[in-house]
N, CA, C and O atoms as a GROMACS GRO file, in nm:
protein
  564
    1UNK      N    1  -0.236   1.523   2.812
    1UNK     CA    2  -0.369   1.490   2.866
    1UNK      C    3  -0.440   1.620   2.902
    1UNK      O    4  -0.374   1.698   2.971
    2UNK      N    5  -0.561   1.653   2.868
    2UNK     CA    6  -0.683   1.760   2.894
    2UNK      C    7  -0.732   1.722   2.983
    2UNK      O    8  -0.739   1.603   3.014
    3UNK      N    9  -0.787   1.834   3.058
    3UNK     CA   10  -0.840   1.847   3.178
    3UNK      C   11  -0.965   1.737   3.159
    3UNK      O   12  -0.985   1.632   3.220
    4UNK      N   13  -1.053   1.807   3.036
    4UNK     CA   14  -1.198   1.748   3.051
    4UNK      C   15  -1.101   1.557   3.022
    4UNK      O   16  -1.109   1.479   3.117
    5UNK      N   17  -1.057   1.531   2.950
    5UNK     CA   18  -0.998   1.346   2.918
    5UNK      C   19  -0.963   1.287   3.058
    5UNK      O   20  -0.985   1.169   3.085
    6UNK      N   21  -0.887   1.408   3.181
    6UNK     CA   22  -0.868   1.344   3.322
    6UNK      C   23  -0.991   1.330   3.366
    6UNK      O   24  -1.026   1.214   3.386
    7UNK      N   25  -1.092   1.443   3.395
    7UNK     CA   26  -1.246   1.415   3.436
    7UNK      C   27  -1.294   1.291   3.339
    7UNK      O   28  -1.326   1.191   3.404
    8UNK      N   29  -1.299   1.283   3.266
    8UNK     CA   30  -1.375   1.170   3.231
    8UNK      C   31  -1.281   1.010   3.225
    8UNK      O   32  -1.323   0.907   3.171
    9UNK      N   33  -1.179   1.021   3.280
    9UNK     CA   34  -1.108   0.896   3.306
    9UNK      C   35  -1.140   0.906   3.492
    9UNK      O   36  -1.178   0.802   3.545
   10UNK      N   37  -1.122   1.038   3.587
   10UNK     CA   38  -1.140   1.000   3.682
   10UNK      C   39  -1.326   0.984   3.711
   10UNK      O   40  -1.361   0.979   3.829
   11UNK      N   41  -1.389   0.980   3.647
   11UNK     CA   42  -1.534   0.969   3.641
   11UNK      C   43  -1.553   0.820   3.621
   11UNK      O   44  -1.652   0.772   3.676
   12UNK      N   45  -1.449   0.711   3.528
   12UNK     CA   46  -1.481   0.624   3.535
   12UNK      C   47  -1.443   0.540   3.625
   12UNK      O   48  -1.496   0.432   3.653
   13UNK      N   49  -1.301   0.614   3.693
   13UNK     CA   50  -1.302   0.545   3.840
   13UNK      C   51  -1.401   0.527   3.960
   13UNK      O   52  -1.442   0.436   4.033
   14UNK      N   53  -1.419   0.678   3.941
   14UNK     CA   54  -1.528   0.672   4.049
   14UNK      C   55  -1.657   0.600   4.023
   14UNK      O   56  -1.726   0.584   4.123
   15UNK      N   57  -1.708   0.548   3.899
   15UNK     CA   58  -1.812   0.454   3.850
   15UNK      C   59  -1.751   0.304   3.906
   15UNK      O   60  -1.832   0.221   3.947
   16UNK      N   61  -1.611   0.276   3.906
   16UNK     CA   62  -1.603   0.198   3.989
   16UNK      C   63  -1.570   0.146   4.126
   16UNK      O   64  -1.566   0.034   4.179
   17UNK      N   65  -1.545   0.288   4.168
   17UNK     CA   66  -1.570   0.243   4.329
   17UNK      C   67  -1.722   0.261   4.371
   17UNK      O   68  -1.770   0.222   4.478
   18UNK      N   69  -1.782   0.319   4.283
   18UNK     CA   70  -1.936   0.292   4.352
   18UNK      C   71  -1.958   0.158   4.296
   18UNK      O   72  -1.974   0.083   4.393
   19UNK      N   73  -1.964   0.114   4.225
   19UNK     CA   74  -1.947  -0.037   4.201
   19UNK      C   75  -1.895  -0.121   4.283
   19UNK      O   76  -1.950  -0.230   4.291
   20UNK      N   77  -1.783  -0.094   4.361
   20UNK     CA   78  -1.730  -0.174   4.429
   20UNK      C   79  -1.775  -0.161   4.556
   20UNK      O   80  -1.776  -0.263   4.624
   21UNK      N   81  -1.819  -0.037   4.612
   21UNK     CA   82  -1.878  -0.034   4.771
   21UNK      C   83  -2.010  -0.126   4.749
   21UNK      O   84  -2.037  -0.213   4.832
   22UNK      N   85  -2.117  -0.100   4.601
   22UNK     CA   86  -2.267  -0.182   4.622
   22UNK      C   87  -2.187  -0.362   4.647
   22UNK      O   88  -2.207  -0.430   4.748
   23UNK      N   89  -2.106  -0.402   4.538
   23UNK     CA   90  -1.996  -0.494   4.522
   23UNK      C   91  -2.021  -0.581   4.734
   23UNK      O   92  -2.083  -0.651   4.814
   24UNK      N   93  -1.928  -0.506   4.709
   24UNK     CA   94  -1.897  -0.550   4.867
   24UNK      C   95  -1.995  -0.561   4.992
   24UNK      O   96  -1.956  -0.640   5.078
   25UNK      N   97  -2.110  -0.499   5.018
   25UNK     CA   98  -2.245  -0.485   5.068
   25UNK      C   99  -2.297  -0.583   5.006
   25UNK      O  100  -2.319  -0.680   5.078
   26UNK      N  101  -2.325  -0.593   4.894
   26UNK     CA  102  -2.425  -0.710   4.857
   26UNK      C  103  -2.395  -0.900   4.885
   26UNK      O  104  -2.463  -1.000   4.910
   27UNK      N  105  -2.259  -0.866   4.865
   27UNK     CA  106  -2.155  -0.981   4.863
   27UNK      C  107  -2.198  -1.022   5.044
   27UNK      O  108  -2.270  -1.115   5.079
   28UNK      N  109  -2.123  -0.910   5.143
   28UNK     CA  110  -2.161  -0.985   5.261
   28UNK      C  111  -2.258  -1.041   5.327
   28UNK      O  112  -2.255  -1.115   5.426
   29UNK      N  113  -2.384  -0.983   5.238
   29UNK     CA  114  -2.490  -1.023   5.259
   29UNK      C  115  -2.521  -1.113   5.226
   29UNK      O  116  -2.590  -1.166   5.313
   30UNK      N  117  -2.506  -1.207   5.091
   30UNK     CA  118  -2.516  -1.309   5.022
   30UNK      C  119  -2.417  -1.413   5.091
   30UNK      O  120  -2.442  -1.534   5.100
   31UNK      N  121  -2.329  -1.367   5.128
   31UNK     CA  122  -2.219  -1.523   5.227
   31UNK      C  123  -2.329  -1.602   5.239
   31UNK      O  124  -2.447  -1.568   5.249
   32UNK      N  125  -2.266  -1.740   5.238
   32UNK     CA  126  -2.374  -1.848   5.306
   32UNK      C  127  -2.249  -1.956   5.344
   32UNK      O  128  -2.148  -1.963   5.273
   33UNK      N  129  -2.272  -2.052   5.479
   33UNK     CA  130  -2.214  -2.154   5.493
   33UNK      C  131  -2.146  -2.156   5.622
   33UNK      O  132  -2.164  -2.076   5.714
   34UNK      N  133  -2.095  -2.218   5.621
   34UNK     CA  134  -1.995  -2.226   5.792
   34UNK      C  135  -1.908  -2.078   5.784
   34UNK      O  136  -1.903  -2.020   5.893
   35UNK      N  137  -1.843  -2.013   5.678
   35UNK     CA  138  -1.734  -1.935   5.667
   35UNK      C  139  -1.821  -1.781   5.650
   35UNK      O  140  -1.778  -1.666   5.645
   36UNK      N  141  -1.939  -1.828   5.644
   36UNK     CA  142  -2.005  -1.660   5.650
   36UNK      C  143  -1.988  -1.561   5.694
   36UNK      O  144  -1.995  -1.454   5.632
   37UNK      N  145  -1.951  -1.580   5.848
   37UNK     CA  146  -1.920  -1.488   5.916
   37UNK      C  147  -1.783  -1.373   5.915
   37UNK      O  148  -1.761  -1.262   5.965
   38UNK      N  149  -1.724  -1.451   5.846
   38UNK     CA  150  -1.590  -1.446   5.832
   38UNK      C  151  -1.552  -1.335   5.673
   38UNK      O  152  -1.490  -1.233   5.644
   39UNK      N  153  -1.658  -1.464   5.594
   39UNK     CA  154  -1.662  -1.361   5.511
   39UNK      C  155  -1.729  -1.234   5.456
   39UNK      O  156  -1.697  -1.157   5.365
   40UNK      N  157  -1.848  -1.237   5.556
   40UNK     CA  158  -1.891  -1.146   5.585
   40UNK      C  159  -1.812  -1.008   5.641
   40UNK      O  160  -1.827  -0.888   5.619
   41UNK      N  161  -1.759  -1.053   5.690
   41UNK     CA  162  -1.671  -0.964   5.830
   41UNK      C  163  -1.579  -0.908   5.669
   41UNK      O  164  -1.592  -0.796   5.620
   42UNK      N  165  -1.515  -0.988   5.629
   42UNK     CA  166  -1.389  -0.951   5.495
   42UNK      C  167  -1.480  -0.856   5.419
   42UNK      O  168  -1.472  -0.734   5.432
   43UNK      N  169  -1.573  -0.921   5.335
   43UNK     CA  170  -1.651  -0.776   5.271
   43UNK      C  171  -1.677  -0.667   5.302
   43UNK      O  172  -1.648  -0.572   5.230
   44UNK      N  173  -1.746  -0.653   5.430
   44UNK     CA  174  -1.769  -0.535   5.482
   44UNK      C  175  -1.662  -0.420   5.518
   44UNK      O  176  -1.681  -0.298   5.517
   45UNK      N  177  -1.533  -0.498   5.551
   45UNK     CA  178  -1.419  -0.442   5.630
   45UNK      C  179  -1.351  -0.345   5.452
   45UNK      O  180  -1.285  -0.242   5.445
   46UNK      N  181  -1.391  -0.411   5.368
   46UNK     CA  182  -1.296  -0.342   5.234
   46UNK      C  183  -1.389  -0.191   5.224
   46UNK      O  184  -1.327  -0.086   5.204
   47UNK      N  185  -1.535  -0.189   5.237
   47UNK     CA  186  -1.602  -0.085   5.200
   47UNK      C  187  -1.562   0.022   5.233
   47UNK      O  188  -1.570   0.103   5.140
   48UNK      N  189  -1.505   0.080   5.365
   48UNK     CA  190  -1.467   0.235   5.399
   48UNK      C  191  -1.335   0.230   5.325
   48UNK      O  192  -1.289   0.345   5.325
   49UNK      N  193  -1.279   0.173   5.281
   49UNK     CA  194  -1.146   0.209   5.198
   49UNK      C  195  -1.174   0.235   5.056
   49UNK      O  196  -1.098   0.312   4.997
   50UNK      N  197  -1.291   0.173   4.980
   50UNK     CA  198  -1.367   0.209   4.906
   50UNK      C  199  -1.406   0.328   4.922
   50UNK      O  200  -1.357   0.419   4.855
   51UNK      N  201  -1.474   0.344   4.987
   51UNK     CA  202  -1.569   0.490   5.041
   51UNK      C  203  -1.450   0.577   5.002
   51UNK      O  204  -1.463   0.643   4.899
   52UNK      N  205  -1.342   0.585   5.067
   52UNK     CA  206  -1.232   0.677   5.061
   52UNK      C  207  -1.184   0.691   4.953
   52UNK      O  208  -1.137   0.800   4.920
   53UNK      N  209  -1.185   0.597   4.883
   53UNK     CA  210  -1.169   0.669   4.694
   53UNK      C  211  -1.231   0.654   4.601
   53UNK      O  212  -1.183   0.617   4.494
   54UNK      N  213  -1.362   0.682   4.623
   54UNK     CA  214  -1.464   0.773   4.585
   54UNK      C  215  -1.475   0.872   4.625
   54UNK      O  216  -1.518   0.954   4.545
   55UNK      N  217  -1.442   0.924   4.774
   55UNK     CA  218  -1.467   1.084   4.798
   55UNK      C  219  -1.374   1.128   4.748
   55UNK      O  220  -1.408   1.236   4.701
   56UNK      N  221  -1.235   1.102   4.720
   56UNK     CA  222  -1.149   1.157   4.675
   56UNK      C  223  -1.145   1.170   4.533
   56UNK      O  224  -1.091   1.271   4.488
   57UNK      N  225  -1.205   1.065   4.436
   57UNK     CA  226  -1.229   1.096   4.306
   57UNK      C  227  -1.314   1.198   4.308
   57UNK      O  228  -1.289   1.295   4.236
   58UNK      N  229  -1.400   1.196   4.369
   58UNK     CA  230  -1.572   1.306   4.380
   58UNK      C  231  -1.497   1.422   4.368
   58UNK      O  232  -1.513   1.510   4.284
   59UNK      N  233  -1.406   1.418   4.467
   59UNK     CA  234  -1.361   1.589   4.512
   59UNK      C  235  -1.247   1.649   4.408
   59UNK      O  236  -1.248   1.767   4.376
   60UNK      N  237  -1.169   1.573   4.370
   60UNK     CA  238  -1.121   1.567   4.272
   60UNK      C  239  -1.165   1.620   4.108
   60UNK      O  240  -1.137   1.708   4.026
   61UNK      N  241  -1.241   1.518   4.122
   61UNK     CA  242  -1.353   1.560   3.979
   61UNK      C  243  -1.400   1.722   3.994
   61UNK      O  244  -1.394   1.804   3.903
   62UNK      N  245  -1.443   1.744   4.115
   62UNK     CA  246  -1.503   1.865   4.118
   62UNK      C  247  -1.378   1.972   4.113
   62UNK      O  248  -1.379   2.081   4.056
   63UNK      N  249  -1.303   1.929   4.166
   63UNK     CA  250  -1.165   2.032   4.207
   63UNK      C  251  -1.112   2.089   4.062
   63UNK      O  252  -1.059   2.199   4.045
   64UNK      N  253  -1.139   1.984   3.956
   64UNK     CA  254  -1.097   2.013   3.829
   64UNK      C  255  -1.213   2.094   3.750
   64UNK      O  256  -1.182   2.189   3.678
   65UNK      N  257  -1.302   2.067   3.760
   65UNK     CA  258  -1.454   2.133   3.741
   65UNK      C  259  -1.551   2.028   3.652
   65UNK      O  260  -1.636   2.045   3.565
   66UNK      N  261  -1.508   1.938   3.705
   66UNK     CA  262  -1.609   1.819   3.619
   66UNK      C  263  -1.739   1.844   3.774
   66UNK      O  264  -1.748   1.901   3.883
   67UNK      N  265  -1.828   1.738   3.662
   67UNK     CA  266  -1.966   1.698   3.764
   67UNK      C  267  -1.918   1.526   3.836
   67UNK      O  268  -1.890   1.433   3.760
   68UNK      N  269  -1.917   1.518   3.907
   68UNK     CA  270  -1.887   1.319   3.972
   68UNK      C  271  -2.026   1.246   3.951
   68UNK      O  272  -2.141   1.265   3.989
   69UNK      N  273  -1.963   1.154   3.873
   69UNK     CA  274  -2.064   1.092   3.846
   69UNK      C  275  -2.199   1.016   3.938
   69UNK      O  276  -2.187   1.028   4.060
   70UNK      N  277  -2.307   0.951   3.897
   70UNK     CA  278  -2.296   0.892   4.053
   70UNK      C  279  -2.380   0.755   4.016
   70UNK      O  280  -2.464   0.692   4.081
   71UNK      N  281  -2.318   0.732   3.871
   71UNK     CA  282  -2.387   0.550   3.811
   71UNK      C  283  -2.323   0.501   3.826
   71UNK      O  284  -2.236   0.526   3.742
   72UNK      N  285  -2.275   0.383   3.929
   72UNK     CA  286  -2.195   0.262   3.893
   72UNK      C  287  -2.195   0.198   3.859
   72UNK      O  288  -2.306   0.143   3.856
   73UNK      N  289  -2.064   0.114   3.786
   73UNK     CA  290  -2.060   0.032   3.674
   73UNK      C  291  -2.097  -0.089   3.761
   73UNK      O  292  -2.088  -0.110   3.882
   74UNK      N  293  -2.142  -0.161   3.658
   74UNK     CA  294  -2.215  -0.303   3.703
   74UNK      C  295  -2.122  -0.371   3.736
   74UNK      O  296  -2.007  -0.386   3.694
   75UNK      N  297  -2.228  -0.446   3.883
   75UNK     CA  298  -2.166  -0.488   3.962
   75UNK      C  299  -2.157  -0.661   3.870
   75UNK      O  300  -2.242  -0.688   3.786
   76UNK      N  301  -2.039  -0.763   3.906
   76UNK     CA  302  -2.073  -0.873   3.871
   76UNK      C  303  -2.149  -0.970   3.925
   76UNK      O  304  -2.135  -0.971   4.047
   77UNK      N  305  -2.215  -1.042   3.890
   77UNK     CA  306  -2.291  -1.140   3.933
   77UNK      C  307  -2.268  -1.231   3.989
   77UNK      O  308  -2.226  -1.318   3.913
   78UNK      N  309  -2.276  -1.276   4.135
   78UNK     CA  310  -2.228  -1.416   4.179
   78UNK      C  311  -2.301  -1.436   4.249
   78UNK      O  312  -2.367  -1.347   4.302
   79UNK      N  313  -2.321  -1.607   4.282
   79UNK     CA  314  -2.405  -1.677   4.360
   79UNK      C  315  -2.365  -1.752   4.433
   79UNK      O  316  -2.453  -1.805   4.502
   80UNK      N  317  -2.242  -1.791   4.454
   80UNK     CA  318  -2.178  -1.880   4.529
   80UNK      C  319  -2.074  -1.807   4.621
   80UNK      O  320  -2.085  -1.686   4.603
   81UNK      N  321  -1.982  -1.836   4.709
   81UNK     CA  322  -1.936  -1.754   4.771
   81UNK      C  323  -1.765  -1.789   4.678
   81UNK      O  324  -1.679  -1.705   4.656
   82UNK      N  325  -1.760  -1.898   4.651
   82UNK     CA  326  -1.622  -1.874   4.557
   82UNK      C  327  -1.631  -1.748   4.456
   82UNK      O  328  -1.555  -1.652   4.450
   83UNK      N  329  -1.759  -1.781   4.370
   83UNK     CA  330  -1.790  -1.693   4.261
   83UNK      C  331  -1.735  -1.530   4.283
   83UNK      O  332  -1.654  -1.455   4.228
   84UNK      N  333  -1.847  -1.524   4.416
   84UNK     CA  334  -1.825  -1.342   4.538
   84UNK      C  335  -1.679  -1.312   4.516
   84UNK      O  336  -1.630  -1.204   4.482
   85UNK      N  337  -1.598  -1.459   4.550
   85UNK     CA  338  -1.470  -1.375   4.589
   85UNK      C  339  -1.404  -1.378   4.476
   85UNK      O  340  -1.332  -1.278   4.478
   86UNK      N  341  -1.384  -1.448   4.358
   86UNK     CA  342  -1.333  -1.488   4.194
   86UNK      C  343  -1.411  -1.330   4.115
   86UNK      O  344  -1.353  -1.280   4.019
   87UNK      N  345  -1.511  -1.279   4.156
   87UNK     CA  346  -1.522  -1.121   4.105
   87UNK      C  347  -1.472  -1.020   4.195
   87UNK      O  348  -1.425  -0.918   4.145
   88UNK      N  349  -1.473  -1.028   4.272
   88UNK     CA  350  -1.392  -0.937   4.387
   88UNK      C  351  -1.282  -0.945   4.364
   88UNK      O  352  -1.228  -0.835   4.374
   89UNK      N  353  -1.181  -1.064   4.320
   89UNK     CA  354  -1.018  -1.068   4.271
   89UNK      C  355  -1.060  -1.011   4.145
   89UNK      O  356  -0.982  -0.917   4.136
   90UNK      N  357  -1.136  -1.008   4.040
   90UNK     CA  358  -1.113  -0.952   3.894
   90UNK      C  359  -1.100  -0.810   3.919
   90UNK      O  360  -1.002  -0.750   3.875
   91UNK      N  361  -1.213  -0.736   4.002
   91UNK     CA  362  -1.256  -0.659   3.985
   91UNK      C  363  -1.156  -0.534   4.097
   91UNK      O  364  -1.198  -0.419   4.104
   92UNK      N  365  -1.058  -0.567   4.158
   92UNK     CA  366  -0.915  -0.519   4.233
   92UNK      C  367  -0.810  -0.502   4.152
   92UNK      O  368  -0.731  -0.408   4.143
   93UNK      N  369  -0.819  -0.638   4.077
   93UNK     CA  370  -0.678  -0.639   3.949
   93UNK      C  371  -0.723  -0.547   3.863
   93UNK      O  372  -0.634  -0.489   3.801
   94UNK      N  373  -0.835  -0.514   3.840
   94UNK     CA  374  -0.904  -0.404   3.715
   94UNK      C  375  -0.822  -0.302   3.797
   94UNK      O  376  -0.710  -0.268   3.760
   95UNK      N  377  -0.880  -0.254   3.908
   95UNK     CA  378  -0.860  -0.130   4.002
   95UNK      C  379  -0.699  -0.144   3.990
   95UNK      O  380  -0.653  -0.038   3.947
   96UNK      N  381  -0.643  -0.200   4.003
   96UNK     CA  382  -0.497  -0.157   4.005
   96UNK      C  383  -0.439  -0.133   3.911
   96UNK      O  384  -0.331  -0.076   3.920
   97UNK      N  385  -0.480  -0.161   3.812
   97UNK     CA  386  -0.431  -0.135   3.679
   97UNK      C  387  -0.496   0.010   3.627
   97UNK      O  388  -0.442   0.111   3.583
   98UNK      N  389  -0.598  -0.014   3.645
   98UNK     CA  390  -0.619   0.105   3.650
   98UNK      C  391  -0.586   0.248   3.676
   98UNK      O  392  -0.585   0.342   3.598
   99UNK      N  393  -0.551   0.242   3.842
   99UNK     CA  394  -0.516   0.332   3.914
   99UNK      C  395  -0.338   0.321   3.878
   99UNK      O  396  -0.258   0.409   3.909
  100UNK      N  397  -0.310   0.216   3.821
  100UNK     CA  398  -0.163   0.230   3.777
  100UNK      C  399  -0.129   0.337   3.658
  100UNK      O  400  -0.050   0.431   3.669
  101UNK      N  401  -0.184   0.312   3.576
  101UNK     CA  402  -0.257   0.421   3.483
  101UNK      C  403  -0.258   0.563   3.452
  101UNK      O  404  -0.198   0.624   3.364
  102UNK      N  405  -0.365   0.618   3.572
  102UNK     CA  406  -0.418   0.687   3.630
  102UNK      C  407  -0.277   0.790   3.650
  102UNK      O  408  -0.227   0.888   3.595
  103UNK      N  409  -0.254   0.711   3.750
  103UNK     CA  410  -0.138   0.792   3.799
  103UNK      C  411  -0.050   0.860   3.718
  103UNK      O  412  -0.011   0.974   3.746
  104UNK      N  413  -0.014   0.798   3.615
  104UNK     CA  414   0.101   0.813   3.503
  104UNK      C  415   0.007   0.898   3.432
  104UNK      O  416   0.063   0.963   3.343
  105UNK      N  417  -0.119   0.919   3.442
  105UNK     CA  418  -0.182   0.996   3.303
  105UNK      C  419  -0.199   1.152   3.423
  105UNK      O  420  -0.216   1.265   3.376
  106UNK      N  421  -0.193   1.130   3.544
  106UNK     CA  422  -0.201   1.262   3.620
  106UNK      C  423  -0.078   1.289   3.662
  106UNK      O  424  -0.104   1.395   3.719
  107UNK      N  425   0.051   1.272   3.680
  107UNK     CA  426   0.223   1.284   3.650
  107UNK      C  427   0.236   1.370   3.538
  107UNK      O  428   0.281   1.484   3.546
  108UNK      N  429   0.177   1.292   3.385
  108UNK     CA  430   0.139   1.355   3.294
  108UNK      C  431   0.069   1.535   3.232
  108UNK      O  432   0.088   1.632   3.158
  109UNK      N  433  -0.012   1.480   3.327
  109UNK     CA  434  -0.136   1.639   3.354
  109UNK      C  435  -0.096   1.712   3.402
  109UNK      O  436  -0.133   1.827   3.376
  110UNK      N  437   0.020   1.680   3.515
  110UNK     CA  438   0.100   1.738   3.591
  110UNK      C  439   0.067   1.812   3.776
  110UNK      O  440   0.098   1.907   3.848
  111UNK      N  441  -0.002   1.706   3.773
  111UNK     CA  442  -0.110   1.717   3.908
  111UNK      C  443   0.044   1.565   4.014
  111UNK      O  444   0.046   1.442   4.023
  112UNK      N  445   0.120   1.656   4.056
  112UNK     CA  446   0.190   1.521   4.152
  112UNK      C  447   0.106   1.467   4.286
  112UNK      O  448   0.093   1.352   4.328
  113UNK      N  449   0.066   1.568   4.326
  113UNK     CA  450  -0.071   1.522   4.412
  113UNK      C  451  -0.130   1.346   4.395
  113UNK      O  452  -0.105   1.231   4.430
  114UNK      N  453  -0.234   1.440   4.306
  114UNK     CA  454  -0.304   1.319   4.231
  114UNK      C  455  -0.216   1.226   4.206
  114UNK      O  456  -0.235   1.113   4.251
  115UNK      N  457  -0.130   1.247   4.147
  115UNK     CA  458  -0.007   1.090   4.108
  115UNK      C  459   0.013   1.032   4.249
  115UNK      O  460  -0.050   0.935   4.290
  116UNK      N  461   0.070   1.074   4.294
  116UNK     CA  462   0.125   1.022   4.451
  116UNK      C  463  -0.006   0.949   4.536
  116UNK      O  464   0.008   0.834   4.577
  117UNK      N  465  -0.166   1.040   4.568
  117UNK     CA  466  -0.281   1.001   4.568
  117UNK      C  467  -0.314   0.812   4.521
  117UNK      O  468  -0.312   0.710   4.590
  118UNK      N  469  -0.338   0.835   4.390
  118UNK     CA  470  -0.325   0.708   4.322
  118UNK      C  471  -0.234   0.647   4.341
  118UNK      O  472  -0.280   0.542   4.385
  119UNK      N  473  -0.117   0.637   4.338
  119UNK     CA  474  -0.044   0.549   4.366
  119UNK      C  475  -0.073   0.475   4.494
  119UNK      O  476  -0.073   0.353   4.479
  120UNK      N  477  -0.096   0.514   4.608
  120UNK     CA  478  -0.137   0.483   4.757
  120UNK      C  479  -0.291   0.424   4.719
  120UNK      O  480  -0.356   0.363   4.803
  121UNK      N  481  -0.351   0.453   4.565
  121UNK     CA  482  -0.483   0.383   4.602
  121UNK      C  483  -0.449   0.232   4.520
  121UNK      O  484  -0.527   0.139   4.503
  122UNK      N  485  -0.344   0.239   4.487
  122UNK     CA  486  -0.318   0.125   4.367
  122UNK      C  487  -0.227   0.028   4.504
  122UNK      O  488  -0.240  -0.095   4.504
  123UNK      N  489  -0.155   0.083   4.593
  123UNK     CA  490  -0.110  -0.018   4.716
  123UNK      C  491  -0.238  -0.104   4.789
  123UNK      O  492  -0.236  -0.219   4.832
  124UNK      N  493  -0.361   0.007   4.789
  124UNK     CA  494  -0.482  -0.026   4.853
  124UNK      C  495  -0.534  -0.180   4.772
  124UNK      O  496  -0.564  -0.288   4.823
  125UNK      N  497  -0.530  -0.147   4.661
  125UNK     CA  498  -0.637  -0.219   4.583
  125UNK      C  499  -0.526  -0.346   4.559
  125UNK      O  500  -0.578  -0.457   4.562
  126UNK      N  501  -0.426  -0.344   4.543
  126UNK     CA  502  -0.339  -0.406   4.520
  126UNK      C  503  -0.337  -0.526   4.640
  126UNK      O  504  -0.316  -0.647   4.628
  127UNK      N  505  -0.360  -0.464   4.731
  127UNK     CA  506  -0.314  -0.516   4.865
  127UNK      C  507  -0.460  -0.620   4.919
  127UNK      O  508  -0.468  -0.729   4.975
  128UNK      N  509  -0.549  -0.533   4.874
  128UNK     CA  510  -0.710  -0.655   4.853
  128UNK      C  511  -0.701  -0.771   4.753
  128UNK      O  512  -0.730  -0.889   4.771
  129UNK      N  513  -0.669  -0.730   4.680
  129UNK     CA  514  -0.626  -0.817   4.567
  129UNK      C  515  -0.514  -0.972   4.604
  129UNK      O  516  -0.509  -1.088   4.564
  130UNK      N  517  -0.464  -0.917   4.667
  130UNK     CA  518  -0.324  -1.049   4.732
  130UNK      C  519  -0.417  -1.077   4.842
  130UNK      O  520  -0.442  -1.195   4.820
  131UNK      N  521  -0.484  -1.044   4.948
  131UNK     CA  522  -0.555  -1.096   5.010
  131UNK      C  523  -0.660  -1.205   4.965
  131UNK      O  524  -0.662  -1.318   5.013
  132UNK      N  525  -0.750  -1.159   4.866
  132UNK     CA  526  -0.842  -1.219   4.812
  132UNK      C  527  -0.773  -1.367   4.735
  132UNK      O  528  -0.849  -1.464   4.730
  133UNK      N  529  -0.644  -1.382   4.680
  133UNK     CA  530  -0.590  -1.403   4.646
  133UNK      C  531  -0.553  -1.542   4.745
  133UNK      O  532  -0.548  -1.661   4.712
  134UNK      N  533  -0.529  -1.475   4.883
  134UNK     CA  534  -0.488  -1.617   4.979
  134UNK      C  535  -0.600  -1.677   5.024
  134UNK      O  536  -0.601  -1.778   5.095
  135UNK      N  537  -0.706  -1.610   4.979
  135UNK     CA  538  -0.838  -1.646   5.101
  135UNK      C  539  -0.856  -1.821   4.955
  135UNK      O  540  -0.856  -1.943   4.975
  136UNK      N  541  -0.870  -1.738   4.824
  136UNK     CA  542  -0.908  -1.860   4.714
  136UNK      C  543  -0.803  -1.956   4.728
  136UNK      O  544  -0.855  -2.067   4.726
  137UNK      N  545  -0.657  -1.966   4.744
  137UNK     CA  546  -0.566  -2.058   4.727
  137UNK      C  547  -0.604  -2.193   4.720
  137UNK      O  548  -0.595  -2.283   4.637
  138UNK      N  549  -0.673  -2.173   4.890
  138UNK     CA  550  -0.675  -2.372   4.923
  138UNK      C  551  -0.854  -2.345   4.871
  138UNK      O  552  -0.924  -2.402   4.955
  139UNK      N  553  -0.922  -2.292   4.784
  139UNK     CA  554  -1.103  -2.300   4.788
  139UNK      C  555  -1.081  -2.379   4.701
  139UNK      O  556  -0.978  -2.376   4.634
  140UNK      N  557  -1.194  -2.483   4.681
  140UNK     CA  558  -1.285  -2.473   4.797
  140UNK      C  559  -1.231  -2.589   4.877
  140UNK      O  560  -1.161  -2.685   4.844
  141UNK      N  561  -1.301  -2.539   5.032
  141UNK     CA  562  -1.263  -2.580   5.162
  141UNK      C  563  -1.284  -2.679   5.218
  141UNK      O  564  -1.242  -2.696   5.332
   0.00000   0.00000   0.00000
């Protein structure tokens, strides 16, 4: 793996955690119903862990000498609050697989940092993911 192939694989991460912080902001805002609050409270609470790997891709990217991107990939569309949370589970399982990936392609590059890094972001995303996961079980409510 080449430096510039890691920048532009960690460029598309970071396209999706800015995706996922607008993701999560827009989502709590859109809640509607008796459980709003709640799920309000859940969206909002994922964003600074978001935030945190994006600065770390950002710095990263730069550390290698790429530019960080700063378009995020489109967000999905939902209107219902099942919908919110049925793209919020897709879009975690993406992230973990991803960052599963990732890791093995920067092990590879030979950056253990970065491997070890990712790996702890793939527990993160992983770990939203099984959450999101119990919140849908019994939906709808």
């Amino acid at each position: 793996m080449d430096k510039q192939t890691m920048i532009a694989h960690l460029n598309q991460d970071l396209a999706n955690e800015l995706s996922a912080i607008i993701q999560y902001t827009t989502y709590a805002a859109k809640a509607t119903g008796p459980y709003r609050p709640q799920l309000t409270q859940f969206f909002l609470a994922e964003v600074p862990d978001e935030q945190l790997h994006a600065q770390y891709l950002a710095n990263k990217i730069v550390a290698l000498g790429g530019e960080p991107t700063t378009v995020p990939t489109k967000v999905a569309e939902a209107h219902t609050n099942q919908e919110m949370l049925e793209a919020v589970l897709v879009a975690e399982q993406a992230a973990t697989a991803g960052y599963t990936q990732r890791a093995k392609e920067a092990e590879e590059f030979g950056d253990k940092g970065m491997a070890v890094q990712l790996e702890d972001m793939v527990r993160d995303e992983s770990g939203h993911a099984e959450e999101v996961e119990r919140i849908l079980r019994d939906w709808p409510l």
